[in-house]
C-alpha positions as CSV (number, residue, x, y, z in Angstrom):
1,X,104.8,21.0,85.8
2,X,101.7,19.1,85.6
3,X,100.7,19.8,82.1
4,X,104.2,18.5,80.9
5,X,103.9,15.9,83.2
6,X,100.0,15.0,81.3
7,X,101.6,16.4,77.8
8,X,104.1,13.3,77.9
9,X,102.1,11.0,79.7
10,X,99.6,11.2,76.8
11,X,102.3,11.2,74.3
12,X,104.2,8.0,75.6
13,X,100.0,6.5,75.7
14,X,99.6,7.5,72.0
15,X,103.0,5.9,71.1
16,X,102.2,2.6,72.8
17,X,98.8,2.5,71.0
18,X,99.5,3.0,67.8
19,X,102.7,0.5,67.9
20,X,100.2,-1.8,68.9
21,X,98.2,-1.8,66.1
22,X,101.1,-1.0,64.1
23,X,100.4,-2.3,60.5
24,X,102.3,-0.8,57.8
25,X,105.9,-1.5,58.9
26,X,108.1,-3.9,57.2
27,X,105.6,-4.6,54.2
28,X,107.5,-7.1,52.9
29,X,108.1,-9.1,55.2
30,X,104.5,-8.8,56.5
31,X,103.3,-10.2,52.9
32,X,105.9,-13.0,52.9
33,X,104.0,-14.3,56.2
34,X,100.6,-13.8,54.8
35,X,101.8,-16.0,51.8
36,X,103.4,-18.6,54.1
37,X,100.2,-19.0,56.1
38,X,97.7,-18.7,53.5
39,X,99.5,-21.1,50.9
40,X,100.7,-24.2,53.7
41,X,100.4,-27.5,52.2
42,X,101.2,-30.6,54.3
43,X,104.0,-32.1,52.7
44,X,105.6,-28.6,52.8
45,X,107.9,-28.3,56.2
46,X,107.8,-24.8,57.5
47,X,109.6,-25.2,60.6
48,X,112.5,-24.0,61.9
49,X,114.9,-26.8,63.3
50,X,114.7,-25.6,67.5
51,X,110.8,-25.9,66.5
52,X,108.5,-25.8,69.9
53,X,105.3,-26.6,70.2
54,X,102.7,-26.8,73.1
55,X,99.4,-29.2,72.0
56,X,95.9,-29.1,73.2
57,X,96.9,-30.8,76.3
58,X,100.0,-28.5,77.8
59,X,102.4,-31.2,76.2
60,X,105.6,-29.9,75.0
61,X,107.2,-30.9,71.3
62,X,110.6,-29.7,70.8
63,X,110.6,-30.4,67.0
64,X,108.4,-31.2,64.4
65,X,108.4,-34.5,64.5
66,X,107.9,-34.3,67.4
67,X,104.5,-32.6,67.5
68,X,103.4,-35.1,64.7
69,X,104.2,-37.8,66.7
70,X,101.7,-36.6,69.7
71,X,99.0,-36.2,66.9
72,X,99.6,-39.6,66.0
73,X,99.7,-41.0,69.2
74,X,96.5,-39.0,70.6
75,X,94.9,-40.4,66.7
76,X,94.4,-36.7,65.4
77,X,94.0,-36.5,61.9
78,X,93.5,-32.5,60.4
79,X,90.9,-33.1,57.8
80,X,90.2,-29.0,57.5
81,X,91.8,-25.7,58.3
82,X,90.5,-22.9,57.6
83,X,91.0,-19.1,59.1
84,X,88.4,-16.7,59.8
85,X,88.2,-14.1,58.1
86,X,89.4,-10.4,60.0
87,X,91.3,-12.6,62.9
88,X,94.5,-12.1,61.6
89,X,97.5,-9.7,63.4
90,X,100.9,-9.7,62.1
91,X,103.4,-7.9,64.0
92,X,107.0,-7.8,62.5
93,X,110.1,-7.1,64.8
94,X,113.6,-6.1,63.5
95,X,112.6,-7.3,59.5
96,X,113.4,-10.9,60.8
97,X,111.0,-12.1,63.6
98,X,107.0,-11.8,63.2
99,X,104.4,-13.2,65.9
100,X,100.9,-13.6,64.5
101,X,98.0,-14.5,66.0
102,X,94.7,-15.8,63.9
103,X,91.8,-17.7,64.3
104,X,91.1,-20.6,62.7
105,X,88.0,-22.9,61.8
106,X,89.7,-26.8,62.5
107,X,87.8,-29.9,61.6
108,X,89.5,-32.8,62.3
109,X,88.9,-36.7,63.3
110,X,89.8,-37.9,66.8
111,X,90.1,-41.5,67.4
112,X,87.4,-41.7,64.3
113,X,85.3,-39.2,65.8
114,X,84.2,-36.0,63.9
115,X,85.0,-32.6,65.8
116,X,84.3,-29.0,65.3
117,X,86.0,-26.6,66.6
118,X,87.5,-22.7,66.5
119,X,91.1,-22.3,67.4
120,X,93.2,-19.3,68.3
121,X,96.7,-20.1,67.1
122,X,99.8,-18.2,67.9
123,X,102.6,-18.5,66.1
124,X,106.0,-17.3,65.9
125,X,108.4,-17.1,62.7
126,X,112.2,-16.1,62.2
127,X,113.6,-14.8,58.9
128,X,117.0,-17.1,58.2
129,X,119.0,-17.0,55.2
130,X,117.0,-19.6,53.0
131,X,113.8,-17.5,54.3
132,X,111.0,-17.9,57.4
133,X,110.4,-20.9,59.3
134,X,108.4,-21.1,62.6
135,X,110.0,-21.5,65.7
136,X,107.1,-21.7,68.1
137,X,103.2,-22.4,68.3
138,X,100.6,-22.9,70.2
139,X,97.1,-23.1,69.6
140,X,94.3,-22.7,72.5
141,X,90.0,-24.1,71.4
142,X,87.6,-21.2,72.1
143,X,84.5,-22.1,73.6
144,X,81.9,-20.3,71.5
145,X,79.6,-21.0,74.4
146,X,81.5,-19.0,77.0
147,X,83.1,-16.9,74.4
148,X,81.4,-16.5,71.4
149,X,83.5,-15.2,68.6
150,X,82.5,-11.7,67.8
151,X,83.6,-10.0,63.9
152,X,86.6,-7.8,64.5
C-alpha cells in the first residue's frame, strides 16, 4: 500500500512539474503572443475593452485610458522598453487565454527626471474573434540591490 501510495504521489509531482514548465502546447497561439509583445508600437491599442490595470503605486485603471490618464497625471513619459533576454514564460490555457510573465529594462522620464529601472510585468491576454487583446497587467520594479537579477 505504501509503494502505490509513493508510485502516485510521485506521478501526480512529475505531472505538476512538467505542466509548469509546459512549453510546447498550443504553438500557435504561443507565437501569436511572442509577436504581439515583441512587435507593440504605441499608437497600436492592444487592449481588450474590460482592460485592468494596477500602476506602480497599487492604483487601479479599469480601461486603457484610464491607465494613460494616471501616467499623465503622475508626468510618466516611456522613453524605452526593452525585455531581457531569457525572462520570458508564456503559458497558454484552453487555445484562448495566455498569462506571461517577462522582464523588462524601462527607461522613462518622471516629472523631467531620468530613471532606470527593471520591471517584472505580468500580463494577461484573451483570444476574441478579431484576435488577442490584454485584459489585465501589472507590473512590479525589482530592486537589483536586494534582488539582483540573475540569467535564467
Amino acid at each position: 500500500m505504501k509503494q502505490t501510495f509513493l508510485v502516485l504521489f510521485v506521478l501526480l509531482v512529475s505531472y505538476n512539474a512538467i505542466a509548469q514548465i509546459d512549453t510546447t502546447s498550443f504553438p500557435k497561439e504561443r507565437n501569436e503572443i511572442r509577436e504581439l509583445m515583441r512587435n507593440r508600437k504605441p499608437d497600436i491599442q492592444i487592449d481588450c475593452k474590460d482592460f485592468i490595470a494596477v500602476g506602480a503605486k497599487g492604483d487601479i485603471s479599469f480601461s486603457h485610458e484610464a491607465w494613460q490618464g494616471v501616467q499623465s497625471k503622475e508626468k510618466i513619459v516611456f522613453k524605452s522598453v526593452r525585455p531581457v533576454p531569457g525572462n520570458e514564460f508564456i503559458r497558454i490555457y484552453d487555445g484562448n487565454m495566455a498569462v506571461v510573465n517577462f522582464l523588462i529594462n524601462v527607461q522613462l522620464e518622471v516629472d523631467g527626471r531620468a530613471v532606470n529601472m527593471k520591471v517584472r510585468r505580468l500580463e494577461v491576454f484573451h483570444k476574441t474573434i478579431s484576435g488577442w487583446c490584454r485584459v489585465a497587467g501589472q507590473g512590479t520594479e525589482i530592486d537589483e540591490k536586494l534582488f539582483p537579477v540573475k540569467a535564467n
